[in-house]
N, C-alpha and C positions, 0 to 999 in steps of 0.2 A: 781384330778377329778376322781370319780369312775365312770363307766360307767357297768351297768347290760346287758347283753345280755342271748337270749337263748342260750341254747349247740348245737345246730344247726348250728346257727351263729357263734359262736367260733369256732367250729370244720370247718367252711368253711374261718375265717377269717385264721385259721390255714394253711388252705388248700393252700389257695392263697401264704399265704406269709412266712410262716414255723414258727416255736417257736421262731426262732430269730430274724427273720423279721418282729415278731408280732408290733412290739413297732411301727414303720417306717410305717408299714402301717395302723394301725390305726390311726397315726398323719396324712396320707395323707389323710384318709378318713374322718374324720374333719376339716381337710386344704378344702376338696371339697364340704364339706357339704358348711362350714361356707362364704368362696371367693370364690368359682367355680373351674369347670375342670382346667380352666386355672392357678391358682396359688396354687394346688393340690401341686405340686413337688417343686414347689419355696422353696429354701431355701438360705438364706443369709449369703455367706461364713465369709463375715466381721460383722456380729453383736457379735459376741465376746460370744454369748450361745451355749449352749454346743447343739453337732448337734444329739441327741437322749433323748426323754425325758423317765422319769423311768416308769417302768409299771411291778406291783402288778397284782397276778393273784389270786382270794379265790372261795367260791362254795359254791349256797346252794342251797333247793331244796324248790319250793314253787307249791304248788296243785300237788306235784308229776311232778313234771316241774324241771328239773335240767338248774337251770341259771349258767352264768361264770361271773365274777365281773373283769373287767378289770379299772383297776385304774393308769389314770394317771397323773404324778406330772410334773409340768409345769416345763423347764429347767431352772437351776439356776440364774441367772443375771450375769451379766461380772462385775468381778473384777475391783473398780475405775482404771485408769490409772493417774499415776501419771504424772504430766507436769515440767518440767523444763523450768524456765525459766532463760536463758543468759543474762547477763550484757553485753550492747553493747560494744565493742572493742573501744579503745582512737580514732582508724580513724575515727569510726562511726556516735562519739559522739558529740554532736551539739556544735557549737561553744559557749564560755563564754557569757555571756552579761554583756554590758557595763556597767560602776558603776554606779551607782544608783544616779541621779542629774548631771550626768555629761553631757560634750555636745555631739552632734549628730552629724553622718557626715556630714549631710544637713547644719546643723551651721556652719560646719568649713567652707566647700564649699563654702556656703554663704560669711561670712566673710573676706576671701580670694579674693570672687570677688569685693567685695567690695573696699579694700584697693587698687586695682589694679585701680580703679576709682578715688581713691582720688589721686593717685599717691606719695602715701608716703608710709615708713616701716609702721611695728608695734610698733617701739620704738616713732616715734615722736606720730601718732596717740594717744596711751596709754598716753602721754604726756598732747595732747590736752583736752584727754575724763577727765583729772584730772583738768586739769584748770578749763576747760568749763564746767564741769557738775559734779564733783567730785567723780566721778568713779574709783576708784585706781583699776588697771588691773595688772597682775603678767606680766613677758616677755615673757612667752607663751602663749599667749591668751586660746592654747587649755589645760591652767588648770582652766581656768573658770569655774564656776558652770551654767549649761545648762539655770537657770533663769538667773545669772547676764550677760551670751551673748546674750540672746532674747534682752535685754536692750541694750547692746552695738550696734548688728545688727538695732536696731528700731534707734540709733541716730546715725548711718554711713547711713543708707537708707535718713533720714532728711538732711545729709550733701551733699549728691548725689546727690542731685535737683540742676538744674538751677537757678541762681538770674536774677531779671530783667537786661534788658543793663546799664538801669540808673544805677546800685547798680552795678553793672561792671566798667561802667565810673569813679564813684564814688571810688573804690574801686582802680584801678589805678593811681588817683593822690595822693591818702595816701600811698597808699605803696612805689611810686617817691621819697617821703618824707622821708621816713623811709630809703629809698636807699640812700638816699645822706647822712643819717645820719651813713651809716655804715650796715644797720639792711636790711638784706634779706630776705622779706615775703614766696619767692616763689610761686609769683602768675603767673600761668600760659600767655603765651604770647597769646595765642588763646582765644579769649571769650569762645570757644565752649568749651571748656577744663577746663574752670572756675567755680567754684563749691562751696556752699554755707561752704564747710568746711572752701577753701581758706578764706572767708570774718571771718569765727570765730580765726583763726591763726590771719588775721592781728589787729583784735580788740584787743586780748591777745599780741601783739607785742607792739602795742600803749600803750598800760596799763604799757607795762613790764614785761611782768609774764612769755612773752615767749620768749627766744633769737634763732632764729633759723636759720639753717645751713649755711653759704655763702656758 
């Protein structure tokens, strides 16, 4: 930016602030024009611009008037800074996720409560879901694929129900029968305890298909 002055003027801006201090104080004196007395002197140790802008001095002379041409160049811009960015540390770093279709711990959880209802392992249940329903299960249940346990948990929740007393009654003197033949259904002693799985074990024991444990 050039800026003309009389030599009046210059020789008083001189005055104020000396040849060296010309630069600094002409910047404040358009720091006060432009924001006011107050932000006159502000200057900003961290904007990264250089703290003196350049100033050009030339001369000429118009109607016999000797003017002074103060020209000055706006300070240069800060240098990008470069950022680094870190790879988080292995402690940092978020846990794996689980494979992809596999099951959940809410499933296992589930599951587990479950069997604790039916009162049997997972080998005979697995047993049953294949007679009953043709579900072949591996011996860990937790190598299931997360669909084919939603399916297992939706027919252990079906087996968990109560049957009526009648279908209880009922269910006790067939399995009598099976007892004198040798064949132990496993039907709990307490009605309350009795559960619609039990009645699927002894229908499969009747049939044949399932010998299960004395």
């Amino acid at each position: 930016m050039t800026v003309w002055v009389g030599e009046d003027v210059y020789l008083e801006l001189v005055r104020r602030y000396g040849v060296r201090g010309l630069s600094k104080g002409v910047d404040n004196l358009l720091r006060e024009t432009l924001f006011g007395a107050g932000n006159a002197l502000t200057v900003k140790a961290t904007s990264g611009l250089s703290e003196k802008p350049i100033v050009e001095e030339s001369e000429k002379t118009t109607s016999g008037v000797n003017e002074k041409a103060i020209t000055v160049q706006p300070p240069s811009p800060p240098a990008p800074v470069e950022q680094k960015v870190e790879a988080p540390s292995e402690a940092e770093a978020p846990p794996a996720a689980p494979a992809k279709g596999g099951p959940t711990p809410r499933q296992l959880a589930l599951i587990e409560s479950l069997l604790r209802q039916l009162g049997d392992d997972w080998g005979t249940v697995r047993e049953v879901l294949l007679l009953d329903k043709g579900v072949e299960a591996p011996e860990d249940y937790g190598q299931l694929s997360g669909e084919t346990l939603d399916r297992v948990i939706k027919t252990l929740k079906e087996w968990a129900k109560h049957p009526a007393a009648g279908e209880i009654k009922d269910a006790r003197l067939r399995a009598q029968k099976l007892f004198e033949q040798g064949v132990n259904v496993g039907l709990p002693e307490s009605a309350r305890d009795v559960l619609r799985y039990h009645l699927v074990k002894l229908e499969l024991a009747e049939a044949g298909a399932l010998k299960p444990r004395k």
